[in-house]
N, C-alpha and C positions, 0 to 999 in steps of 0.2 A: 559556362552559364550557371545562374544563383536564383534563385527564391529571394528576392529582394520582399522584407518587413520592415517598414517606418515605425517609431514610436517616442514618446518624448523620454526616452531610456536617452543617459549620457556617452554611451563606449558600443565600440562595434563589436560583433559580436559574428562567430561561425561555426554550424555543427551540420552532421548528416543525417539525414533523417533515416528511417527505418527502409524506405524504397533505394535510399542510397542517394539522396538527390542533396544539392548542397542548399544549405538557407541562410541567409545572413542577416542578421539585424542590426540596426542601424538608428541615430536619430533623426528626426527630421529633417534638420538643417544642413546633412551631414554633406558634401558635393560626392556625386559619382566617382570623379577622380579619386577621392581617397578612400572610400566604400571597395572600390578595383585594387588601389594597391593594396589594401589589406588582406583582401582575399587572395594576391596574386603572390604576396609573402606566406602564407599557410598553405600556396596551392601543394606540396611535402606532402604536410601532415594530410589532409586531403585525399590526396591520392591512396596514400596505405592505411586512411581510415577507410575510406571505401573499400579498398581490397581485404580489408581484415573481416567488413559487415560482410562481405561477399563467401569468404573461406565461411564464417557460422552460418551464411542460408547454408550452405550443400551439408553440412556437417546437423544443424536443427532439423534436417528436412529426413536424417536417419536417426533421429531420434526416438525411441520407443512412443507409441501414444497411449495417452492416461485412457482409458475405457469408461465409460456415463456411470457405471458402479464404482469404479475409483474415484470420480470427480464426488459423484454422490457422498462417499465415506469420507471424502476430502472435506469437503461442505460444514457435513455434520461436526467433524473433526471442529474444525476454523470456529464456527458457531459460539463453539463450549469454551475453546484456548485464547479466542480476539476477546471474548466479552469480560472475561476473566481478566485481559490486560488491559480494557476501559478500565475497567472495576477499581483494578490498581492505580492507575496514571492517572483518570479522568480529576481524583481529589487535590492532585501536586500541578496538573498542570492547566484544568481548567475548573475551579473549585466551584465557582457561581454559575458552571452550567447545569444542565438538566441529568448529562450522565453523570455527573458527581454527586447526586440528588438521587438517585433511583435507591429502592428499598422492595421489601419485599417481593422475591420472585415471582416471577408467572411465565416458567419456561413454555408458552405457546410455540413449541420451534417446530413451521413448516419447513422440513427438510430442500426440497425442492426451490423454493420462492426464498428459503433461509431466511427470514425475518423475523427479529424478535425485539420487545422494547425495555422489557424488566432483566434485573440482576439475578445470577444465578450462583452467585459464592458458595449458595450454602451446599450445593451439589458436584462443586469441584474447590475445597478446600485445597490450598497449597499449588493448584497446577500451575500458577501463572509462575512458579518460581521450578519447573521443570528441568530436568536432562538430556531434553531431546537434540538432537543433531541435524546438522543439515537433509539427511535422508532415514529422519526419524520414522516409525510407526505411527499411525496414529489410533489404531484397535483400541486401544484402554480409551482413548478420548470418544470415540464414538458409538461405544458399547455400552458399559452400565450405567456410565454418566447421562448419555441420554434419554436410556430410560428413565436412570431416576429425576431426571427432567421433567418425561411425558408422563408420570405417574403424580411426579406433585402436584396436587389442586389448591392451592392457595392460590389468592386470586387478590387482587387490589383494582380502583377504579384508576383509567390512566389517560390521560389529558388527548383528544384526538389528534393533538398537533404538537404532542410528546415525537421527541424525534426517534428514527427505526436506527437499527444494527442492519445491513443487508451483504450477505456471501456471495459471492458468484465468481463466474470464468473468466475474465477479463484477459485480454490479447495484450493489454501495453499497460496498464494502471495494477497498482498493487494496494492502492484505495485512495479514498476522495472524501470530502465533507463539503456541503453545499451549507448554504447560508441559512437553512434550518436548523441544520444542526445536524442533519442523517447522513451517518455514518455507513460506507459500503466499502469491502476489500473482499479481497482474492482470494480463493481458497487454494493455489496452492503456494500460499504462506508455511501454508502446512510444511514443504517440503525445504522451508528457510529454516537458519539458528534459531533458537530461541531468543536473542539478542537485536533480529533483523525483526521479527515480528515485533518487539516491543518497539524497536524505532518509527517501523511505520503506523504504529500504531499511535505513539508520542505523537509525530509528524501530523497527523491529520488531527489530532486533538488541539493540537496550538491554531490549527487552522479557524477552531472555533470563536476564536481573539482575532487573527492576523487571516484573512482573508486573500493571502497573498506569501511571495517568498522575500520578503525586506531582511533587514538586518536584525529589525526587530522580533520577525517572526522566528530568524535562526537563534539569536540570542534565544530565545525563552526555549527552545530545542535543547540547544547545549545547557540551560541551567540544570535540566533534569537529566541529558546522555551526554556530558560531555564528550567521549569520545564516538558522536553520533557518525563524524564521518568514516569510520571503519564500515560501519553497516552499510552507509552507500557504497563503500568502495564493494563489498560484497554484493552489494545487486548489482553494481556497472558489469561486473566479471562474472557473477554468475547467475541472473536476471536472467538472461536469454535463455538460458540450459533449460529452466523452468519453464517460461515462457513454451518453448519446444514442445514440450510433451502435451500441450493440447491441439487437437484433432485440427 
């Protein structure tokens, strides 16, 4: 049995979802007959991909969990290190938008709600180009930097439908960009390369253009990471581990 999806997509298509259930998509036109044998040719891979999702529930489910003060110093962390790689990418990958545009700071950063809309470079020179590791620290990022965040008062007037930066915990997303513009990811990115951060962060900034995942949208990905698909290969395989460690 399948999760059968219609759409005017050209090729069939098969994966498992997170509960373990199989979904297929398919085009319109497509006949049942062959929508079955294509799934009844990957019923294989199928099988040992469901038992592989199965071996990580038991194995995520003994995973340490992050504590509401970790996620919190996670947050602040993400806050300072994501906006820092707008700051960076936003001019090369989307130059005519509004984060390629932002000027003088006004680090207003509620830690909790994590939202902030101005540029803060001038309070973390240099970090977007970091050492951190896959199970970096993040103390130096959410320590003096954020104070001298909440201590700056410069202030500028800023458009009420100037789009937000927004952190949080997310279970299956590692960030998104809606059709205003507002940008929102995961705080524990934190606990990704520093190469992984900058990909998903590219990734949703082309979204600001391509609204979708076409050829097109990947093209303008690869002109800035060319070697972007390493970084996925890094979340396919270690995505989950992360994932895990929330409550």
């Amino acid at each position: 049995m399948y999760n059968l999806i219609r759409s005017k997509r050209k090729t069939i298509s098969v994966e498992i979802t997170e509960s373990g259930c199989v979904q297929v998509r398919a085009p319109k036109w497509s006949p049942m007959s062959e929508i079955d044998a294509f799934v009844l040719s990957h019923e294989k891979w199928i099988r040992e991909r469901q038992a592989k999702m199965a071996i990580q529930s038991i194995q995520d489910a003994w995973t340490p969990k992050l504590t509401k003060s970790e996620i919190d110093d996670l947050k602040a962390a993400a806050l300072v290190d994501l906006r820092a790689r707008i700051d960076k990418w936003a001019p090369l990958v989307a130059p005519g938008s509004a984060w390629a545009k932002k000027e003088d700071p006004e680090p207003d950063a509620k830690l909790g709600a994590t939202t902030v809309q101005l540029s803060i470079w001038d309070i973390i020179s240099g970090r977007a180009d970091g050492t951190e590791d896959a199970n970096g620290s993040t103390e130096d990022v959410a320590g003096d930097k954020i104070s001298a965040a909440r201590t700056n008062k410069r202030r500028r007037n800023t458009d009420k439908n100037s789009p937000t930066l927004t952190i949080g915990k997310q279970k299956s997303l590692w960030g998104s960009c809606d059709s205003v513009g507002n940008l929102r990811f995961n705080c524990l990115l934190m606990l990704a390369p520093e190469s992984v951060r900058d990909y998903v962060v590219v990734h949703e900034l082309c979204h600001l253009k391509y609204m979708n995942h076409s050829r097109a949208f990947w093209h303008a990905v690869s002109l800035v990471l060319p070697k972007y698909r390493v970084q996925i290969k890094w979340l396919k395989e270690n995505g989950h581990k992360l994932l895990a460690r929330l409550q």
